[in-house]
C-alpha positions in Angstrom: -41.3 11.4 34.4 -40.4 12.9 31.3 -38.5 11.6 28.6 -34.9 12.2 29.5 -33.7 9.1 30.3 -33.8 5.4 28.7 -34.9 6.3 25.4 -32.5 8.5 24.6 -29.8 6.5 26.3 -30.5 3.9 24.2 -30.3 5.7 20.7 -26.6 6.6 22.2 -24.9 3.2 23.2 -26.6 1.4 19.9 -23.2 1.6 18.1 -22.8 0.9 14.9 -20.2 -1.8 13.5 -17.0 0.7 12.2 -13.8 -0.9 10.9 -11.0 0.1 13.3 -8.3 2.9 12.7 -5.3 1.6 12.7 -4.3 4.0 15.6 -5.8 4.5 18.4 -7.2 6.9 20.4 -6.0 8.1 23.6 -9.1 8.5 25.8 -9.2 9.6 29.6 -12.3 10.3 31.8 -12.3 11.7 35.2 -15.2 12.7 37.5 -17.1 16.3 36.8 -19.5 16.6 39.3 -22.4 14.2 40.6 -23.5 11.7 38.0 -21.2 13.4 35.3 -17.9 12.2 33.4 -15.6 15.0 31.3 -13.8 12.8 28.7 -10.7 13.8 26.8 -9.4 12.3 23.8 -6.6 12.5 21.4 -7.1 10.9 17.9 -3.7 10.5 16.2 -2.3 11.7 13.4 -2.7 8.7 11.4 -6.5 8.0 11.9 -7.2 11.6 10.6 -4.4 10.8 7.5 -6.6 7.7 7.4 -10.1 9.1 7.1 -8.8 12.1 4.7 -7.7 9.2 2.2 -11.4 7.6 3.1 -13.4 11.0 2.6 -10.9 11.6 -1.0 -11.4 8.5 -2.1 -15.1 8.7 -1.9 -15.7 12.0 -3.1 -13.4 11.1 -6.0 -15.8 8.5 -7.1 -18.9 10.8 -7.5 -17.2 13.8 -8.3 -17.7 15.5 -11.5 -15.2 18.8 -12.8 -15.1 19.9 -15.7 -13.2 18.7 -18.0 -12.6 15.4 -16.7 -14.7 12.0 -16.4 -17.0 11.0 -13.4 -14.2 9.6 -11.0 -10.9 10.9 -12.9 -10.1 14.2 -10.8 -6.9 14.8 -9.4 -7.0 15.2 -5.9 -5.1 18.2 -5.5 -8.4 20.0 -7.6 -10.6 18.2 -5.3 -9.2 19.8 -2.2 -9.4 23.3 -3.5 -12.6 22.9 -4.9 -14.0 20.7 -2.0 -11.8 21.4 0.9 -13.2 23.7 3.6 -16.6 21.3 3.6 -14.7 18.0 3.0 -12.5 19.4 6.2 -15.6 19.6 8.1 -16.9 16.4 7.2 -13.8 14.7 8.1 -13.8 16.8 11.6 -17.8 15.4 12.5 -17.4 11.9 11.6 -13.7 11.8 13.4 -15.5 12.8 16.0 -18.6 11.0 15.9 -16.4 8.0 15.9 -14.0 9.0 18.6 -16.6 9.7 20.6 -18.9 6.8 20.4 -15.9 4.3 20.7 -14.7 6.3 23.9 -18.3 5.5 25.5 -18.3 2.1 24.7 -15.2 0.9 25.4 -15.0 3.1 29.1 -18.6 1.6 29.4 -20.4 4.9 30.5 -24.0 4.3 30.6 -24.7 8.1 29.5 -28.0 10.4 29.5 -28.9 11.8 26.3 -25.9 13.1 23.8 -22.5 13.9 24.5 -22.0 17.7 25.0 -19.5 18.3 22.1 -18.5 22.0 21.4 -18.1 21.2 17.4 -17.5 24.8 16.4 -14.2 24.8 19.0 -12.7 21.7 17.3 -11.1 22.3 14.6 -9.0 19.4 11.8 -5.5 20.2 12.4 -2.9 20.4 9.3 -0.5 18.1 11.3 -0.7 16.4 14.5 -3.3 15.1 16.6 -6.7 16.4 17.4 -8.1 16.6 20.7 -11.3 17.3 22.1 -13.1 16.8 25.6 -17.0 16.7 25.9 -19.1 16.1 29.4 -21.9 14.0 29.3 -24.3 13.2 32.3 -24.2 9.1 33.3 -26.6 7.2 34.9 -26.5 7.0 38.5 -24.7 4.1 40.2 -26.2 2.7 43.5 -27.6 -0.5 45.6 -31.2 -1.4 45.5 -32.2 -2.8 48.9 -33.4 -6.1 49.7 -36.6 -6.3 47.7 -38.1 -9.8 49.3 -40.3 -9.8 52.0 -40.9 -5.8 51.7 -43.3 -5.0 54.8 -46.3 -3.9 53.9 -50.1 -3.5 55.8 -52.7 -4.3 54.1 -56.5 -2.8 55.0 -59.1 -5.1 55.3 -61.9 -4.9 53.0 -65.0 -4.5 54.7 -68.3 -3.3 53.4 -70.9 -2.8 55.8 -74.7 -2.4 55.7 -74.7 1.6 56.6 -72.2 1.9 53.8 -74.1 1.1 51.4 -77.1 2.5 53.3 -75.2 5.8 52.8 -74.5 5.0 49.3 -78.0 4.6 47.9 -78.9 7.7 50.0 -76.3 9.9 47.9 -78.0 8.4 44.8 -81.5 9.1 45.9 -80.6 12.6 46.3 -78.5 12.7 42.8 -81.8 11.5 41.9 -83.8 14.2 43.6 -85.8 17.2 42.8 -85.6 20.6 44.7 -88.9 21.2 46.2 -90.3 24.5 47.5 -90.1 24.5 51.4 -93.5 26.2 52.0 -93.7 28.8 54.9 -90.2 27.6 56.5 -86.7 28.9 57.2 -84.0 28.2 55.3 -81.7 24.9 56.4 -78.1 23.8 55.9 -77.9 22.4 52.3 -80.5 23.9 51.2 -81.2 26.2 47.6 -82.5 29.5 47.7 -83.6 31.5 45.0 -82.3 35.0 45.4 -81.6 38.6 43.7 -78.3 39.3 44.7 -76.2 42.5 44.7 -72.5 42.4 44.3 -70.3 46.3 45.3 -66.9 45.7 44.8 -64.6 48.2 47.1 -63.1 50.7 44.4 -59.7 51.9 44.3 -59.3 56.3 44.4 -58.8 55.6 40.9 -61.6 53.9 40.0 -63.6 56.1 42.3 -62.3 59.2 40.2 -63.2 57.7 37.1 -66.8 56.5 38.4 -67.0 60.3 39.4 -65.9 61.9 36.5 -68.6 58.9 34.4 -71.5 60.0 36.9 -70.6 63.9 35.9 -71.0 63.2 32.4 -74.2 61.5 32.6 -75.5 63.8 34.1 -74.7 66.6 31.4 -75.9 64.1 28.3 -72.2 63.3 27.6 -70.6 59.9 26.6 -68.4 58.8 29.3 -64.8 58.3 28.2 -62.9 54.7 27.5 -62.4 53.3 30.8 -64.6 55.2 33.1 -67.0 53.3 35.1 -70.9 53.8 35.2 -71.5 50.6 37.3 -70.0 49.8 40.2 -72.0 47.1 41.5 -73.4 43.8 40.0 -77.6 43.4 40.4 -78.4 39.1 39.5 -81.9 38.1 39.7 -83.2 35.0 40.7 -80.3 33.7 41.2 -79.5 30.1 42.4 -77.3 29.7 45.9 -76.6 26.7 48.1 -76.3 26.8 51.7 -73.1 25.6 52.6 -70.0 26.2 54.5 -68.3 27.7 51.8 -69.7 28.4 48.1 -70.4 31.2 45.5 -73.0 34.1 45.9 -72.7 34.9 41.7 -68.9 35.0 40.8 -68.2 36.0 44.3 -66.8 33.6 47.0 -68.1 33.2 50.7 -66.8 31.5 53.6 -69.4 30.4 56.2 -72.4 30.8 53.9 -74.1 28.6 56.0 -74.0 31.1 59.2 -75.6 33.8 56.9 -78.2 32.5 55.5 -79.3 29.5 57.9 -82.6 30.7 59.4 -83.6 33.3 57.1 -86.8 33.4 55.8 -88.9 34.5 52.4 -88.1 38.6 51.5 -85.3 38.4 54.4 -82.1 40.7 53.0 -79.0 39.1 54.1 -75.7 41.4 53.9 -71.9 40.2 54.4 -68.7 41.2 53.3 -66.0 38.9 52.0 -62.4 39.6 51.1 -61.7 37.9 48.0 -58.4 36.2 47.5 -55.6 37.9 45.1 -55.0 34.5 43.7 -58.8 34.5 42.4 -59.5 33.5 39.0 -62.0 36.9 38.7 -60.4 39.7 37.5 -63.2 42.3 38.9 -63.0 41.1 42.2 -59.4 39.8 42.7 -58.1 40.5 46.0 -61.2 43.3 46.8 -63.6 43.7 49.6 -66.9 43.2 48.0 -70.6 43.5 49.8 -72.7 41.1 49.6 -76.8 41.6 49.7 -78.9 38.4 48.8 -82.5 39.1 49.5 -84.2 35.3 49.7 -87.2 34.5 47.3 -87.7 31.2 47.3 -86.3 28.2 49.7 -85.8 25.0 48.3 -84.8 21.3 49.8 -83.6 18.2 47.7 -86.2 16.0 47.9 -84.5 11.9 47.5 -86.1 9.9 44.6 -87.8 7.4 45.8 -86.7 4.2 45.5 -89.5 3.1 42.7 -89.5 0.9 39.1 -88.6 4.1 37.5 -85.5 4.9 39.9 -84.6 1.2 39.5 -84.8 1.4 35.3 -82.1 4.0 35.9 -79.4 2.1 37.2 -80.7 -0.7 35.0 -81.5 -3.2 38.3 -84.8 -5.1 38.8 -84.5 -5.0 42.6 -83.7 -3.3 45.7 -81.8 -6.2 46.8 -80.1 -6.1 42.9 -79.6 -2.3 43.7 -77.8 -2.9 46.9 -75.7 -6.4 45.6 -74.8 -3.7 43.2 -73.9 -0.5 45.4 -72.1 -3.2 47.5 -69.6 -4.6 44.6 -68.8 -0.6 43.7 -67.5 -0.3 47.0 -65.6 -3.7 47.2 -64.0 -2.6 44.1 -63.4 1.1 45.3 -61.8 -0.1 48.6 -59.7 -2.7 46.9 -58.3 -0.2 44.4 -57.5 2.2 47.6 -56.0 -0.7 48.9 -54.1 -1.9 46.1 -52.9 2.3 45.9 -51.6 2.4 49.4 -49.7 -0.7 49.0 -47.7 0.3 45.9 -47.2 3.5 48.0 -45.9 1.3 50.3 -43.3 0.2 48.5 -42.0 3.3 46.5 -41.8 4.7 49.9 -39.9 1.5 51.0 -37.5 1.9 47.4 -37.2 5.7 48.1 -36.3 5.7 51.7 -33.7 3.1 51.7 -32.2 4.0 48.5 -29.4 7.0 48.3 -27.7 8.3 45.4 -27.2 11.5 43.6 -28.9 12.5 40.5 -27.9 14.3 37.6 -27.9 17.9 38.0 -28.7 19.0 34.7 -31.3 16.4 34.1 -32.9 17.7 37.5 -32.8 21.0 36.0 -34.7 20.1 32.4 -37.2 18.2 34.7 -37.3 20.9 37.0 -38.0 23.4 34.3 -40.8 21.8 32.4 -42.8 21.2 35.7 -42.4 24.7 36.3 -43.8 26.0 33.1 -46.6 23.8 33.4 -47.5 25.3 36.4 -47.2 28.8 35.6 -49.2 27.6 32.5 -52.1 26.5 34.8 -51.4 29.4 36.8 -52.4 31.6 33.9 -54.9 29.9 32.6 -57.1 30.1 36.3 -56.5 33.7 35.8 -53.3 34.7 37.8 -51.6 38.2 36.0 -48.2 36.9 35.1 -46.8 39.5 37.8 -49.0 37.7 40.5 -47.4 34.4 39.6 -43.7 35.9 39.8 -44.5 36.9 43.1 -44.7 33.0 44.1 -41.7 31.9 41.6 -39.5 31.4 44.1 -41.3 29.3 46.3 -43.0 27.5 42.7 -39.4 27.0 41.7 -38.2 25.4 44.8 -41.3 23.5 44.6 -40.7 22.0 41.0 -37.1 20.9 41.9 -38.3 18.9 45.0 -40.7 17.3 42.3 -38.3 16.7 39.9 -35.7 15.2 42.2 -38.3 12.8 43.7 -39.6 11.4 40.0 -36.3 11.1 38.7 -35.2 9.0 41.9 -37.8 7.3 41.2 -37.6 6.7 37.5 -33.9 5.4 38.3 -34.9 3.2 40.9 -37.7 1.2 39.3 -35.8 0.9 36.0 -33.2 -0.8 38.3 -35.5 -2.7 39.9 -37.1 -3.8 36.3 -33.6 -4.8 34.9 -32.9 -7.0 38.2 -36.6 -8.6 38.3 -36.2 -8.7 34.4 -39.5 -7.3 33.7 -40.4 -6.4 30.1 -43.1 -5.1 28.1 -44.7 -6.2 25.4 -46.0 -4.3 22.6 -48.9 -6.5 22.5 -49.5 -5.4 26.5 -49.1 -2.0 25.6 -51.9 -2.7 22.7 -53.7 -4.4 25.3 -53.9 -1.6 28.1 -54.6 1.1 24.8 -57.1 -1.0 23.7 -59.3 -0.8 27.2 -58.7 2.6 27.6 -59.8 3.4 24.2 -63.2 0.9 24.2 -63.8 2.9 28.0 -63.9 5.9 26.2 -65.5 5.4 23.3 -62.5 5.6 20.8 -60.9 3.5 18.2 -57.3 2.2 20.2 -55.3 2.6 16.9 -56.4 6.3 17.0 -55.5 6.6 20.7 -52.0 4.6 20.1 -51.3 7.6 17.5 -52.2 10.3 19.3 -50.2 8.9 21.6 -46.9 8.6 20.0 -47.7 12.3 18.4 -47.7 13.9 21.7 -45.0 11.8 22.9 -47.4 10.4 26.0 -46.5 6.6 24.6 -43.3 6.2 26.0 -44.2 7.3 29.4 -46.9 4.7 29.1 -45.1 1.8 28.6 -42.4 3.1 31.6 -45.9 3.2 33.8 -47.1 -0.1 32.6 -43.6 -1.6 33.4 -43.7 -0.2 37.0 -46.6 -1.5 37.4 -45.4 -4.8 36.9 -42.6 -4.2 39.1 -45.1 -3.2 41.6 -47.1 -6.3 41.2 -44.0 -8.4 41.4 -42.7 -6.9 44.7 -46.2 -7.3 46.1 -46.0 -10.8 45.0 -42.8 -11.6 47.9 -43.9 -8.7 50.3 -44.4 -9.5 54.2 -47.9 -8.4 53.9 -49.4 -7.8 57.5 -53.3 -7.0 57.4 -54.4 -4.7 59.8 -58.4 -3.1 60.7 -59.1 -0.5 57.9 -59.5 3.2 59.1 -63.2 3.2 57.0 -64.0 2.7 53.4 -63.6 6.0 53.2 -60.5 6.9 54.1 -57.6 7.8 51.1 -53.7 7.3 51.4 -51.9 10.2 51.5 -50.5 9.6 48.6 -51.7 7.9 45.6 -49.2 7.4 42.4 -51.2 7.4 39.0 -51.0 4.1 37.0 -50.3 4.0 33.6 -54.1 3.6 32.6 -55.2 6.7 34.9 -52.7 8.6 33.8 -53.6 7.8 29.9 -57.5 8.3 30.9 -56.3 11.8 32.5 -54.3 12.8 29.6 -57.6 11.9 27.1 -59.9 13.5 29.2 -58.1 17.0 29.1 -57.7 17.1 25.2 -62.0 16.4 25.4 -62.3 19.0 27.5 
């Protein structure tokens, strides 16, 4: 979640100590909507008396006019030398004051700032001021029972064909293609190929291809923005047989059906309708022919398992090789356990918890996801008129995000204050530190990044939900129950605080 919420709450309800007016003020706060207070005030005539005299008597000391000493004006030539700004100090501390106290003493744990309208306040000559702000507050609700949280727990079982399968997929990272002599072409295979792409045109671009073609032909220069070419030639061109994958730029669906069979100078023709979401400008949302004439078929040949195949993943052994293969997946399935358990219980958290949230917090959230994804919308090569086409269902998609990490946020930070969980800086040092040494970089220089980009306080509310996660997991009525296969994923998996760090590093490398 972003930072809306505890920090900034925090920097409001820090008071500082101020000596009392003598008066006080009159405050009332009433209900404005879901998770927001409007508070009026009234600050009498005395305080403001009171903090003119103050202001005066400050500005008399460190005044200089001339023609009198450093501290000997007379007020009356301070006021019409000084007054209109003096007025409008008075105005923002009376208000700074009023306002602050009003929080505190009502006790409203608020979101970010008070909305104050300065500019519509104004220092009256006599009588009271008044003034009324709105300021969101922090949602009041009941956590449910968080002992004995039911929970079902995979077991962890690697078998033999697991990590059978396992050193298979590294003997074929391993491998070399190999020229499949005098044979057809088979599922998963390479082919080298010369390909020919023909994008449909458009009467317009079929005019303008004309008009080119006419030129030519007479020795002329064809103008800006005519087109010679319409077609794309590629030779020896790599393409995998699979269900799905690229012929050049171009996408194909059922590859394999095309090309399984086919044999040495074979020409294979399709023709695919490329999606208008695609990242190609040149073939977005076109019908384009396909011709891949086969040259050469190619098979991954496994590496066999040899000293030299060994050396590379530094074992001495088969047997080392598959202790080895077997601990990576002991460790994989008990991280997808460990994910599907803390899912577990924010789904627990989330589904027996209601409250509302605070609209206008929903909406900043709301907004920023948004322009993130029209961001990565852009940069995958979507025409900004392509992506308002899907705003509206991209808006109503980044509110239902929002909503559901600010519930979240909420919650846990509940939970933490009831389970008392805190977090060091020396943890947060800690987790920085073994991100930074994965990575290959100095953990002071990740720790500033960090808190330039603003990322570090989002890291330290992940590492505390973490905790909160650990804790609950700690009391939950775990029931274990046969796993669906080492393979399998939740549905769902929530980034912890060192994933999320890793991801946020590994996009500013790339």
């Amino acid at each position: 979640m972003e930072e809306e919420t505890k920090d900034s709450t925090a920097s409001t309800n820090q008071e500082q100590e101020k000596p009392p007016r003598t008066a006080r003020n009159i405050v009332t706060v009433e209900d404005a909507g879901p998770c927001k207070k409007k508070v009026a005030i009234e600050i009498p005539e005395e305080s403001i008396k009171e903090a003119i005299d103050e202001q005066y008597k400050e500005l008399s000391r460190e005044a200089v006019l001339p023609g009198f000493r450093k501290g000997r004006a007379p007020r009356r030539l301070l006021e019409k030398r000084f007054g209109k700004e003096t007025n409008e100090q008075i105005k923002l501390k009376l208000l700074a004051e009023a306002s602050e106290a009003a929080i505190k003493d009502k006790e409203l744990d608020i979101l970010g700032d008070p909305d104050i309208d300065f500019e519509k306040v104004e220092l009256p000559a006599t009588g009271a001021m008044k003034f009324e702000f709105e300021a969101e507050v922090r949602p009041e609700f009941e956590l449910p029972k968080l002992e004995k949280i039911p929970v079902k727990r995979d077991k962890l079982a690697v078998t033999e064909e697991q990590i059978d399968r396992e050193i298979e997929q590294l003997r074929r990272w391993s491998g070399v293609w190999t020229p499949r002599e005098g044979g057809q072409v088979e599922l998963d295979d390479q082919i080298i190929a010369d390909v020919l792409l023909r994008p449909e045109l458009t009467e317009e671009e079929k005019t303008k291809q004309a008009e080119a073609a006419e030129k030519a032909e007479k020795g002329e220069e064809p103008e800006e923005g005519q087109t010679l070419e319409a077609e794309t030639k590629l030779d020896n061109t790599e393409v995998y047989v699979r269900a799905s994958g690229f012929v050049g730029a171009v996408p194909v669906e059922k590859l394999d059906e095309l090309l399984v069979g086919a044999k040495v100078a074979d020409i294979k023709t399709t023709t695919v309708e490329v999606p208008k979401t695609y990242f190609r400008e040149e073939y977005r949302g076109r019908k384009v022919d396909v011709s891949i004439e086969v040259k050469e078929i190619k098979y991954l040949k496994p590496a066999e398992i040899n000293e030299q195949f060994l050396q590379r993943y530094n074992v001495e052994s088969e047997a080392d090789l598959r202790e080895r293969v077997r601990d990576n997946l002991q460790e994989r399935q008990e991280d997808r356990v460990r994910n599907d358990m803390s899912e577990q219980i924010y789904q627990y958290l989330l589904g027996n918890t209601s409250f509302d949230l605070p609209l206008d917090i929903v909406a900043r959230q709301a907004g920023t996801i948004l322009q993130r994804q029209y961001i990565n919308l852009l940069q995958r090569g979507l025409s900004r008129q392509q992506i308002e086409e899907q705003m509206e269902q991209l808006r109503a998609g980044s509110e239902e995000q929002a909503k559901e990490q600010l519930k979240t946020f909420f919650i846990m930070d509940k939970v933490a204050d009831k389970l008392e969980i805190e977090v060091t800086e020396e943890e947060i040092n800690g987790h920085i530190a073994q991100i930074a040494i994965q990575r290959g970089q100095r953990p002071e220089k990740m720790k500033e990044q960090m808190e330039r980009d603003g990322s570090l306080a989002q890291f330290r509310m992940d590492v505390r939900q973490n905790k909160c996660i650990n804790k609950l997991l700690e009391t939950a009525d775990i029931t274990e129950q046969e796993s669906p296969g080492a393979e399998a994923k939740p549905k769902r998996t929530r980034k912890t605080a060192k994933k999320s760090a890793e991801d946020k590093a590994e996009k500013k490398d790339q």
